[in-house]
C-alpha positions, 0 to 999 in steps of 0.5 A: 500500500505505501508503494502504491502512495509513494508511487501515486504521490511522485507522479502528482509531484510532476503533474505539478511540475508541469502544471506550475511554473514555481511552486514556493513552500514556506515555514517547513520548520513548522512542520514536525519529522516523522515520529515527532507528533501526529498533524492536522494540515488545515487549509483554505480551499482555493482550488478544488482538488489541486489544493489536496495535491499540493499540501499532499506534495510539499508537506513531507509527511503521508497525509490521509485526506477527508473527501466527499464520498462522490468523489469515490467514484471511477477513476478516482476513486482507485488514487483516493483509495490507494492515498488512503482517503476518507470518504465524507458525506457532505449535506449539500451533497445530497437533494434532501440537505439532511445532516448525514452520519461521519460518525465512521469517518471521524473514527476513522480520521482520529485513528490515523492520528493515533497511529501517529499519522497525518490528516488533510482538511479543508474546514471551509468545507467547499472549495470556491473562486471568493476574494477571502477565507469562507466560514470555516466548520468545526469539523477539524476541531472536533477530530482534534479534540475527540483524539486527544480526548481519548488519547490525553497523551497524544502530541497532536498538533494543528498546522495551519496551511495557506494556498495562495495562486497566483492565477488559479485557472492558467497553465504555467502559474506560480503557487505559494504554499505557507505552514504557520505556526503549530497550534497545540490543543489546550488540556483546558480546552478538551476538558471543556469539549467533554461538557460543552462539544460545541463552544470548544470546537467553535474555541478552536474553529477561532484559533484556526481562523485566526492563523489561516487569516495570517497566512492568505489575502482575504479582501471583501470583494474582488474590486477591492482586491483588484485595486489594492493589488494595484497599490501593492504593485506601486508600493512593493520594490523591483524584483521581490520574492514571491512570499514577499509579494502575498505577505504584502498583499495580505497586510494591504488587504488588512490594514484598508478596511482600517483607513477606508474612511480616511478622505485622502486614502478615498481619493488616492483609492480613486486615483489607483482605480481610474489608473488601471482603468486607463491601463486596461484601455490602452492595453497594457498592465502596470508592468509594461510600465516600469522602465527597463530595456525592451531591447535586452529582455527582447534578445534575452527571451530570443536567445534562450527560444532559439537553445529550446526550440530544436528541442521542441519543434519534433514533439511539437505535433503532439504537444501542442494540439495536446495543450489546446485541447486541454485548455479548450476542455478545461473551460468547457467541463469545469463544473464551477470556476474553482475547478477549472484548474483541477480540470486541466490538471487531471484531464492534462495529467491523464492525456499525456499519460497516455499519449506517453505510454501509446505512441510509443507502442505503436511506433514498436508494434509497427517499427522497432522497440528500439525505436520506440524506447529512443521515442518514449524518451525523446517525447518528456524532452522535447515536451520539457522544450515546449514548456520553456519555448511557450514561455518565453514566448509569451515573454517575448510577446509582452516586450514586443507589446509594450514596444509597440504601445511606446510607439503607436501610442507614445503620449498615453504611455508618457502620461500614464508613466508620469501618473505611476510615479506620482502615484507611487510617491503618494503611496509611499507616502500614506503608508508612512503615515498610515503604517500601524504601530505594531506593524514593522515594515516589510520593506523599511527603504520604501518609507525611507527614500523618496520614489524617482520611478517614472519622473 
């Protein structure tokens, strides 16, 4: 059985691979070793069943997932089956909504904890598409608290796991994956889950939200989201790390609803908001506005198009119909945008899967094994080549875009970047003032210097 999951899980590791661009994994400390102490992974739900794949991927230990019970269906059901899944039976699962019985499931689950294992859940219940976390269920409380009830002396912990992407739904995306700190089940608080199973639950829903909250973007709508990622962008330094860039985002997104009434921080809300309206009229994106050289990003993406693009070019006939057609089915079968991603990962992982193993049978029943032992090694190489030719042609398509709007619309861009500078001194600006106390400054140079960009 734990060949078959290691086997299973090495291969959603390359899916991922292949599916995202960079996948960023932070706060591993938080993390115990095999033996140390049993663990609750408890993370939001951003993505449908890519979400499970990617804490299953980068958390280190074999995690047991809780699942809906429809999922336990052909083909899936034989992978959940084999990564020792547990099936739930969701309510709004069902056309009559009653509450169904997880009694089982929860043994189940607490089980695998005091066998000294790890468990996957995601309290928000259901995955969705919204800007913050949902209401979170108490589901993960009650599993902690009911085995260490039962087993007082079990080191059970709760590690809080933020997801964020940065563009669910597109192919060559970068996810950033956060373990927070531990949170340890109080010897208080499972003596009150004895006499009142409810309000500690709800205790312990608290402290996981809280933790969660500290480790995604949670905006109240997607507007908002929209323009105080603006902000962030005309706030944040060149060249940051991708956890530095969400954990601005994050304290932008917390820190508005603050100093939302503020009239100056209404205008210069505003201001951001009519600029990137401007932006998307001219059809371009706050990037292609910060100055560099187009010619040398230019020649840099031709050079490194012209290493991968012999490499590409024989696989091409498979790998790019391949591509539209995943991207194509993606969009038509996804049930619901949360799961357009999902879509594209099975429906992508199972289609090379195939063609990888198909082709090169054919090629030997019709030719020579020899032949097709050479094929079934060329064909990852030459689809590797394709992931970095389309990239860097995509690359290339911005600069060559951004050179023509400079060209054909030489007075917007000028306008619009004397606009991103002055906007950027005035952001730099009401976060000098407006910073909260208690919060250090992710970068202390912004709010030390005066901004030149764009003047």
């Amino acid at each position: 059985m734990m060949l078959a999951y290691r086997s299973i899980r090495a291969l959603l590791r390359g899916a991922l691979g292949v599916f995202f661009r960079q996948v960023h994994v932070v706060g591993l400390e938080h993390v115990p070793d095999p033996g140390e102490a049993p663990v609750i992974f408890a993370g939001n739900h951003p993505n449908s069943l890519i979400d499970p794949v990617v804490v299953l991927c980068t958390s280190g230990r074999i995690l047991h997932f809780a699942a809906k019970d429809k999922l336990f269906q052909w083909p899936l059901a034989p992978i959940l089956q084999a990564l020792g899944a547990v099936p739930i039976a969701r309510r709004m699962d069902y056309d009559n909504g009653e509450k169904r019985d997880n009694q089982g499931a929860f043994d189940a689950l607490q089980g695998v904890l005091e066998a000294g294992r790890c468990i996957g859940i995601f309290p928000e219940g259901l995955s969705h598409d919204g800007p913050q976390l949902a209401r979170l269920r108490k589901g993960a409380a009650r599993i902690a608290l009911g085995a260490v009830q039962k087993n007082p002396d079990l080191p059970l912990v709760i590690v809080p796991t933020g997801l964020t992407y940065v563009h669910r739904k597109r192919f060559r995306s970068r996810v950033l994956v956060q373990f927070g700190a531990p949170i340890t089940i109080a010897p208080e608080l499972v003596a009150r889950f004895a006499e009142d199973s409810v309000g500690a639950a709800e205790e312990l829903t608290g402290q996981i939200e809280g933790s969660l909250r500290a480790l995604t973007v949670n905006a109240p709508d997607w507007e908002t989201l929209r323009v105080l990622d603006g902000v962030r962008r005309l706030y944040q330094p060149t060249h940051i790390r991708l956890q530095q860039r969400i954990e601005l985002a994050r304290r932008f997104c917390d820190v508005y609803p603050t100093v939302a009434d503020d009239p100056r921080v209404k205008m210069l809300y505003d201001r951001v908001d009519a600029y990137l309206d401007r932006l998307e009229l001219a059809g371009l994106t706050d990037r292609d506005l910060i100055r560099g050289s187009l010619v040398k990003r230019a020649l840099a993406n031709v050079a490194v198009l012209a290493l991968w693009l012999p490499l590409a070019v024989p696989g091409a006939l498979v790998h790019l119909p391949l591509g539209l057609l995943v991207g194509w089915a993606g969009l038509q079968f996804a049930p619901r945008k949360d799961v357009i991603g999902t879509s594209r990962l099975i429906s992508g992982l199972v289609a090379v899967l195939a063609l990888y193993v198909l082709l090169p049978v054919i090629v030997g029943l019709t030719f020579s094994w020899w032949a097709a032992l050479v094929l079934a090694i060329a064909l990852p190489v030459s689809g590797f080549a394709t992931l970095r030719v389309l990239e860097r042609g995509t690359s290339l398509r911005r600069v060559l875009h951004s050179a023509a709007a400079a060209l054909v619309l030489p007075r917007v861009v000028r306008d619009l970047r004397a606009e991103r500078g002055d906007l950027q001194d005035r952001v730099i600006a009401m976060v000098r003032e407006r910073i909260p106390d208690d919060m250090a400054p992710l970068f202390p140079e912004r709010l030390e210097l005066e901004s030149t960009a764009g003047k």
